[in-house]
N, C-alpha and C positions, 0 to 999 in steps of 0.2 A: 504494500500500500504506500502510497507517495504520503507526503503530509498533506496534501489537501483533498485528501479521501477519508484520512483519517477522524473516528469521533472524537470528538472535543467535549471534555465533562469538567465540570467544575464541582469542588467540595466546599459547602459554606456550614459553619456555625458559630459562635460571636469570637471564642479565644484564637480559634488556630491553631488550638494546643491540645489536641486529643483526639475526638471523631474526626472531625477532617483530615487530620496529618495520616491518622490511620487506615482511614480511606485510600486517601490519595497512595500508602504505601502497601498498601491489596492491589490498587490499581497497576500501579506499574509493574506489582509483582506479577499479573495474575495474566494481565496483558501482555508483557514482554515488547511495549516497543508498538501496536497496533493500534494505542488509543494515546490522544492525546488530553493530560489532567494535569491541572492545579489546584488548590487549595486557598481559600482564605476565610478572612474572619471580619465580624463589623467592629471589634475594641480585641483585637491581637494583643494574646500576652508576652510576656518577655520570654518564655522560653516555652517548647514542648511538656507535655508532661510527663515527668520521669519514668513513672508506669507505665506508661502507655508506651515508652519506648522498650522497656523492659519486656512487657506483652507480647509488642510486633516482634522482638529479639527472639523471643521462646521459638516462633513461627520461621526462625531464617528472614524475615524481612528488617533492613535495615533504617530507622527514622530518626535517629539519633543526629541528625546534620542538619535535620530539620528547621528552620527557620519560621515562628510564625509571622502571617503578615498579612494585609487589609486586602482586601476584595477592590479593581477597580473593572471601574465600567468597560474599560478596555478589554478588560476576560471575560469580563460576565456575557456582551455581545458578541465574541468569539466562542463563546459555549454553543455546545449543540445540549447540552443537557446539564441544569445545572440543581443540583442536590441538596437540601438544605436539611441541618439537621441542629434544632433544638433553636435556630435563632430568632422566630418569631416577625414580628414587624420590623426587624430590625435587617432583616435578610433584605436585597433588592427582589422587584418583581417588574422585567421586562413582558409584554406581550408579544405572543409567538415563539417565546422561550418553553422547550419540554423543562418541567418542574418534575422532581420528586422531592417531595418532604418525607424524611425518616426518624420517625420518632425512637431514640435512642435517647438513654441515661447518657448523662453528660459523667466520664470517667473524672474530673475533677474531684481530690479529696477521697477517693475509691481505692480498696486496696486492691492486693495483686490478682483477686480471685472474683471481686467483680467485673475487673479492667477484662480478664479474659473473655468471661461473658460476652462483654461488649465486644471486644477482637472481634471476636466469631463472629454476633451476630452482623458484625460490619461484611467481613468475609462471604459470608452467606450473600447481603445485599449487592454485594460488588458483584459477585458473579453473577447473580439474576440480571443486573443490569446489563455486564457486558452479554448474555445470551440473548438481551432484549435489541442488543445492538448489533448482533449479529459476528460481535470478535469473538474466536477461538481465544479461549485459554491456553495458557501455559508455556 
């Protein structure tokens, strides 16, 4: 696939620092290259969170370099699909944009056996997505 075949997803929810990052690091794992994804947030924290990097680690996936950071209009119009999880009105909402909103515990403050939880169920959503988009995994 060229890059301008490729799907375009974005991960939203207000830190930057947990479902999205972990999202976004299903995606690239899960995808290898076939989708194109980023990540942001509407008030980005100052750093990922530590769990949630420890999480994706157990799984082989690496988020630890992660940087969170703000959502601009720039990606969100470039999204073919953009994913909102937990951030409320505070998310952007273009028309003509596919939306999914995915209600997920926000891992903030969660030990290492809720965060899993959450992993997964991120895991799970990524992959139904990309079948809905028609990328082969793996």
């Amino acid at each position: 696939m060229t890059d301008e075949t490729r799907p375009r997803v974005l991960f939203l929810c207000v830190h930057n620092a947990g479902r999205s990052q972990m999202a976004l690091g299903w995606m690239h794992h899960l995808a290898n290259g076939r989708v194109t994804a980023w990540s942001g947030g509407s008030e980005p924290a100052d750093e990922v969170n530590p769990v949630a990097v420890l999480a994706m680690a157990e799984v082989g996936i690496d988020i630890a370099n992660a940087q969170p950071q703000r959502w601009t209009d720039e990606v969100l119009l470039a999204a073919d699909v953009v994913v909102t999880m937990g951030c409320g009105d505070t998310c952007p909402y273009f028309p003509g944009k596919r939306y999914e909103d995915w209600e997920l515990t926000d891992p903030a403050g969660k030990d290492i056996d809720e965060v899993r939880a959450i992993r997964d169920e991120i895991g799970r959503r990524v992959q139904a997505l990309l079948v809905s988009l028609g990328v082969p995994t793996g």
